[in-house]
C-alpha positions in Angstrom: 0.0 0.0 0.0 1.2 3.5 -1.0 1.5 6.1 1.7 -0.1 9.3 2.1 2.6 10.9 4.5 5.5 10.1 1.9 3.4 11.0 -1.0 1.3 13.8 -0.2 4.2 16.1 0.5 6.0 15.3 -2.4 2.7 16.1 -4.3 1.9 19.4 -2.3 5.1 20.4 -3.3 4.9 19.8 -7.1 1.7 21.1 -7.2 2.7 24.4 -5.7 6.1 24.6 -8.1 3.0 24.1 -10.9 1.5 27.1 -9.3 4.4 29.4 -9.3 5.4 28.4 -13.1 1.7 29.6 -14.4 2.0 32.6 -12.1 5.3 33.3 -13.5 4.0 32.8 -17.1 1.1 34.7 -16.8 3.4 37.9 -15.5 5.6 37.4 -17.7 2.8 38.0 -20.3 1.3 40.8 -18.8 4.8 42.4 -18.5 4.5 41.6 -22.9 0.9 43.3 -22.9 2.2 46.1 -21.1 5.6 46.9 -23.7 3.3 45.9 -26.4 1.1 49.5 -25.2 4.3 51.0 -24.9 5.5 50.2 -28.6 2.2 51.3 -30.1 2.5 54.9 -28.4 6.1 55.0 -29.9 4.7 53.5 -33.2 2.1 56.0 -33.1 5.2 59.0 -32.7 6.7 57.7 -35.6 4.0 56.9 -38.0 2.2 60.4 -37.5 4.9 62.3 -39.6 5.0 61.9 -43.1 7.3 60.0 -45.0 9.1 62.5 -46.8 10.1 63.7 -43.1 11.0 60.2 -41.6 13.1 59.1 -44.6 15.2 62.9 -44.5 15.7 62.3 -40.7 20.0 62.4 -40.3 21.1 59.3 -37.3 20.8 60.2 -33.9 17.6 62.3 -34.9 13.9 61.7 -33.2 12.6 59.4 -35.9 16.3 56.9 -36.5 15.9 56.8 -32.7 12.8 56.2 -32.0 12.7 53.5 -34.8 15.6 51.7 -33.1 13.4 51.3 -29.9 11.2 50.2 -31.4 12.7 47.6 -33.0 14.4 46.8 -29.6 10.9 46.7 -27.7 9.7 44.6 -30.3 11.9 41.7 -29.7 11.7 42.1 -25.9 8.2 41.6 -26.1 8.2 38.8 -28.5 11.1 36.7 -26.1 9.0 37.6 -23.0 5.6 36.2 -24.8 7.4 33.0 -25.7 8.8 32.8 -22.7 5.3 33.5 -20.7 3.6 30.9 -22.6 6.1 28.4 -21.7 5.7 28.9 -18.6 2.3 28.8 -18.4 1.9 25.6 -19.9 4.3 24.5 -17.9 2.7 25.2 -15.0 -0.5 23.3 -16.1 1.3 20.3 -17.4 2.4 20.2 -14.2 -0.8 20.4 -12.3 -2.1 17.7 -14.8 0.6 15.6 -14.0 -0.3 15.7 -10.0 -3.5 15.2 -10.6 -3.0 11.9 -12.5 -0.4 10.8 -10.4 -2.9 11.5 -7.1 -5.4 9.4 -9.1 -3.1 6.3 -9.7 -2.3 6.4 -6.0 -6.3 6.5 -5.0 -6.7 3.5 -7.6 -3.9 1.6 -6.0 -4.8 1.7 -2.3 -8.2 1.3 -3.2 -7.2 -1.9 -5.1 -5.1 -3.5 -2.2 -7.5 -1.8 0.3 -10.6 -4.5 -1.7 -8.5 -7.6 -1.2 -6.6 -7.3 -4.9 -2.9 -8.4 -5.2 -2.5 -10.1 -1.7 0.6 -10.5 -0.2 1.7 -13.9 1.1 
């Protein structure tokens, strides 16, 4: 028979890492949502001119400038997406995986517990 006080921890535990992984994932893609507001103001100061004016701009002007942050935010937000999804998942493949491993156990001592598989 399986037992509860060596298992449960271990399950508590993995259960709360599983937690702490989707919490991390889903902040991480907030923290996305919130540069992805960001790059549309800045998208928004560089589209408004026209562009005549954005293609004259000299390097180290407004508009070069602005367009390299852009760019730069842009990939940020990508990598922190990914990176929030994978976490995420993570987090409830984990969960999943306590979940069927608490079933199995609840099969197993309710197996022996009926008489099945005696030991001699």
């Amino acid at each position: 028979m399986i037992d509860p006080k060596t298992v449960v921890p271990k399950a508590q535990m993995m259960s709360n890492m599983g937690r702490m992984a989707g919490m991390l994932g889903l902040i991480l893609i907030i923290a996305s949502f919130v540069i992805g507001i960001y790059v549309s103001t800045m998208l928004n100061a560089y589209w408004v001119e026209s562009k005549s004016v954005r293609e004259a701009a000299k390097a180290g002007e407004f508009f070069v400038t602005t367009w390299q942050s852009i760019e730069v935010w842009r990939q940020w937000q990508s990598m922190l997406q990914f990176l929030g999804m994978g976490m995420l998942l993570f987090g409830i493949m984990v969960q999943l995986f306590v979940i069927v491993k608490a079933l199995l156990m609840q099969g197993t001592n309710m197996f022996e517990l009926m008489g099945g598989a005696k030991k001699e």
